[in-house]
N, C-alpha and C positions, 0 to 999 in steps of 0.2 A: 317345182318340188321345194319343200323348205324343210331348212337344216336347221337345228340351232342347240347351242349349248344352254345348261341349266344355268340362271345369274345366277351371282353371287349377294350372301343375307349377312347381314353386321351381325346382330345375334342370334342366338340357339331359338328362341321363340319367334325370331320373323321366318327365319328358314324352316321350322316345320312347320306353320304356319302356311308359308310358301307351299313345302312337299306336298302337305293336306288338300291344297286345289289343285297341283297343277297332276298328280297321279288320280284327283277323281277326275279331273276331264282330259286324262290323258292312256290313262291304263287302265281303271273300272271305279266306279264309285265303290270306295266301301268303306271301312271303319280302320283306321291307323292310328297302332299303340305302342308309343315308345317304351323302350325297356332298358331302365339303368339312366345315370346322370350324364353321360360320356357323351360329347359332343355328337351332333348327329349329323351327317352329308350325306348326299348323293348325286354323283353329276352323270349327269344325261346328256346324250346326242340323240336330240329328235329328226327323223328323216319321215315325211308328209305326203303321200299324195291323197287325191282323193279317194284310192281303193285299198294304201297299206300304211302302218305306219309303222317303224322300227325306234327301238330306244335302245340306244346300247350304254349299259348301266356302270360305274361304279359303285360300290353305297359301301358306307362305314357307318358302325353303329350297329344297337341291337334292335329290332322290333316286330310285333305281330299285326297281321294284315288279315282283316275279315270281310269277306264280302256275305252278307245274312241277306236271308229271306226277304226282309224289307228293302236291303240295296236292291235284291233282284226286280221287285214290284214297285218299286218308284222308280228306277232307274232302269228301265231296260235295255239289254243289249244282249243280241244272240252269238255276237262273231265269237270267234275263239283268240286265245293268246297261244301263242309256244313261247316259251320262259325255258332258258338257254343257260345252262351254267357252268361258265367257263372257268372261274379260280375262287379260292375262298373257305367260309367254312358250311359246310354241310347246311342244308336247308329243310325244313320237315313241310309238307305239301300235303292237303287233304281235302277231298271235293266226293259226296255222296260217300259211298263206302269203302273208297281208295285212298288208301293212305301209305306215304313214301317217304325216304330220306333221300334227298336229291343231293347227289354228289357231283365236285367239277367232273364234266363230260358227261353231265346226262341234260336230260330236257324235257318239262312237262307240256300235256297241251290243254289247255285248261277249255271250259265252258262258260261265260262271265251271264249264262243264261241260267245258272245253279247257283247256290251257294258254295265258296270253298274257304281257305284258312292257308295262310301259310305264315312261318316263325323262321326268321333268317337273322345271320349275324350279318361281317361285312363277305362281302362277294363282289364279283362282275360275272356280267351276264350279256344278254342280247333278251328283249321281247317284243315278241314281232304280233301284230294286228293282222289277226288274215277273218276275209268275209267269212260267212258261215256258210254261205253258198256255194265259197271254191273250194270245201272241205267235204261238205255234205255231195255236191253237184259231182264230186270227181269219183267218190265211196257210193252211191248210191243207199246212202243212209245219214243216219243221223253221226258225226264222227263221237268216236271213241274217249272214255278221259282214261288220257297216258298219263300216269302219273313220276312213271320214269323208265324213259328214254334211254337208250344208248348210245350218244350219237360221236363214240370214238370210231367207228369202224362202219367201212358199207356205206348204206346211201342217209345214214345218218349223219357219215364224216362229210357229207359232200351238202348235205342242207347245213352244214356248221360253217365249211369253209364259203358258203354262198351269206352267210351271214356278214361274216368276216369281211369278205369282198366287197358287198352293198354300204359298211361302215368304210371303209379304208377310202375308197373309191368315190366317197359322197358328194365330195367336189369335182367330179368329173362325168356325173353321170347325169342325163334329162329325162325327167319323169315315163315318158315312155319305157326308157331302157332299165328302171329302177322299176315296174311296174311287169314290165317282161322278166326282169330276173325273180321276183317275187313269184309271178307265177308259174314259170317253173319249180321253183324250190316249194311249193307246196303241192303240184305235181308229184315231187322225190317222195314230199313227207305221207302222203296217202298211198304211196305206194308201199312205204318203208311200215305205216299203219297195217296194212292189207298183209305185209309179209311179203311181198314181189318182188325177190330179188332177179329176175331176171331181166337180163339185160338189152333194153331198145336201142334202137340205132342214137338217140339223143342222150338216153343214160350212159351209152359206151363213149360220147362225144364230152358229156362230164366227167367221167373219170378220165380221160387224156388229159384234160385243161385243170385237175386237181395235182393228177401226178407231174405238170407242166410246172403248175405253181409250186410243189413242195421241192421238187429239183432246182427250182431257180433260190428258192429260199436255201438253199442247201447246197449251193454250187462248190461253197468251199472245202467240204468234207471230202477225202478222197476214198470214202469209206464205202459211194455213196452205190451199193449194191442194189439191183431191183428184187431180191427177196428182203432186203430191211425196207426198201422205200414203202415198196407192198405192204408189208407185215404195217407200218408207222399207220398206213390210211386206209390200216382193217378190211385191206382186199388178200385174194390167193395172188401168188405170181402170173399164174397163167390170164387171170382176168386182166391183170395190168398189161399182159403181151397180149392178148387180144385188141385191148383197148388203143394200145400204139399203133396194131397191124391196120385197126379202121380209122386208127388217123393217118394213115399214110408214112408212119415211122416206126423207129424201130427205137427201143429203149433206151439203146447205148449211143444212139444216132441223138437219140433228145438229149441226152447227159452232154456230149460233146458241144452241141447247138448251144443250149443255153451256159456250160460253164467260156464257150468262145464271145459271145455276149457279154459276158461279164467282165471277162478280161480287155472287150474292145472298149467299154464303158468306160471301164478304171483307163484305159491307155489316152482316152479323151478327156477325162475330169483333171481338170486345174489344180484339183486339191490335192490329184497325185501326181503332181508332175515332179517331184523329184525320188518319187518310191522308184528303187530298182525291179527289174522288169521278170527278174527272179522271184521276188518276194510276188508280185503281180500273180507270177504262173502260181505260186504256192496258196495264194489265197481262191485263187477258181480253182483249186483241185487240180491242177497238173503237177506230173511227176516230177519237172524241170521246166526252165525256160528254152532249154533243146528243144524240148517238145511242145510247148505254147508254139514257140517260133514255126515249128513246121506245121502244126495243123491250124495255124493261124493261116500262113501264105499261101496253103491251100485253099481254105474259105476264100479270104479277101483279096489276093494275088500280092500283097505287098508282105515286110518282117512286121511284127510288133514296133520296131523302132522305127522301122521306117511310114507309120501309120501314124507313130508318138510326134515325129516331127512335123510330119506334114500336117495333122492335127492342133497339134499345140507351139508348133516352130513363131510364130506371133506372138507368145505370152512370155516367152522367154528375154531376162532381164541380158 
């Protein structure tokens, strides 16, 4: 699989220069027109195999992007883009007779087999390369142009944080296993097209491993209730307790699992070896270090302190 970030251009006219080829042979051939005098960037992580390819975007600067009739018939290509927009300012988006203002947390899916237009300021985003076969083949039609998406909530939140995961993760994943997550996440998105929210035994196994990740990301909040978690990744409560009951847990049993993780993490990291063991419980969300202490020696049979020594008792001056 190859990763790689966008070089770096001395001037304003090598780097769009640069952008002009490496998004027609990387995103779609079309026409790119800068707008305004203001420096222009964009830095990309490209992640490659032979069936996907993902770019996850910065860009700063203003400008209009066309793909016309003529790009379509010189340049052909049938796959589709989903174009992901995660921060920024507003995006205007328009392909056949659909036309949109793409705002952060939404996501279009384009056709690079039409002509389309889009006018964006700076942003970050994700755009992902999927065949037109695994879109068309899973729909039994020709797919759909979304022009916008909602992908805060439901199984739109869950093809977002599969994004997120496939960038984060880049260096630890082998084309296989980046090539399996892709295809499931366009699985979600022809579903989430189709309107099918109902829930298969592998959708309910996604939402465990989302609410998994936003608990771990969140361990230190002791706020951290499953109607807010719910409500944050635009599911009902009940689907988030189904979804634990078929992983074999229970909600409150996850919260506890992973904020005890985080605290065994911190009690072995060097970097905290002189943070007291209070502060510790207060950052994974425990009430006290009373209580770190007991539902620690419970899990692992030993104290907090007596895990710190035995752990870190060598690094000590």
């Amino acid at each position: 699989m190859i990763s790689k970030p966008t070089p770096e251009a001395s001037t304003e006219s090598q780097f769009r220069e640069f952008w002009d080829d490496y998004s027609a042979k990387n995103l779609s051939a079309g026409r790119h027109v800068y707008i305004g005098s203001l420096p222009y960037r964009v830095h990309t992580v490209r992640q490659e195999t032979s069936q996907y390819i993902l770019h996850a975007l910065r860009h700063d600067g203003y400008a209009e992007r066309w793909r016309t009739p003529r790009h379509v018939s010189q340049y052909p290509d049938d796959d589709y883009r989903l174009f992901v927009h995660t921060r920024g300012d507003p995006i205007q988006a328009r392909q056949g007779d659909n036309e949109a203002t793409v705002l952060p947390g939404m996501a279009c899916l384009f056709s690079t087999g039409q002509p389309f237009d889009m006018r964006f300021g700076p942003f970050s985003g994700y755009v992902l390369k999927l065949p037109f076969q695994g879109i068309n083949d899973r729909l039994g039609r020709k797919g759909p142009q979304e022009l916008a998406l909602n992908i805060n909530k439901g199984l739109g939140r869950l093809v977002l944080d599969m994004l997120r995961g496939l960038h984060e993760e880049r260096d630890n994943l082998t084309e296989s296993q980046f090539n399996a997550v892709c295809d499931r996440l366009t699985e979600l998105l022809c579903m989430f097209l189709d309107g099918d929210e109902q829930p298969d035994s592998q959708h309910v196994q996604d939402v465990a491993a989302a609410v998994r990740r936003y608990v771990h990301a969140h361990a230190g909040n002791r706020e951290l209730s499953l109607p807010a978690v719910a409500s944050a990744l635009g599911w009902s409560t009940r689907r988030v307790q189904t979804a634990m009951s078929e992983a074999g847990t229970t909600y409150r049993e996850l919260v506890r699992e992973e904020r005890l993780t985080t605290a065994r993490r911190m009690l072995g990291d060097t970097a905290a070896l002189y943070l007291p063991i209070n502060d510790i419980a207060r950052r994974c969300g425990f009430a006290s270090a009373n209580v770190l202490s007991m539902l620690f020696k419970e899990e692992y049979g030993e104290s907090p302190r007596e895990y710190r020594q035995r752990s870190l008792g060598r690094v000590r001056p």
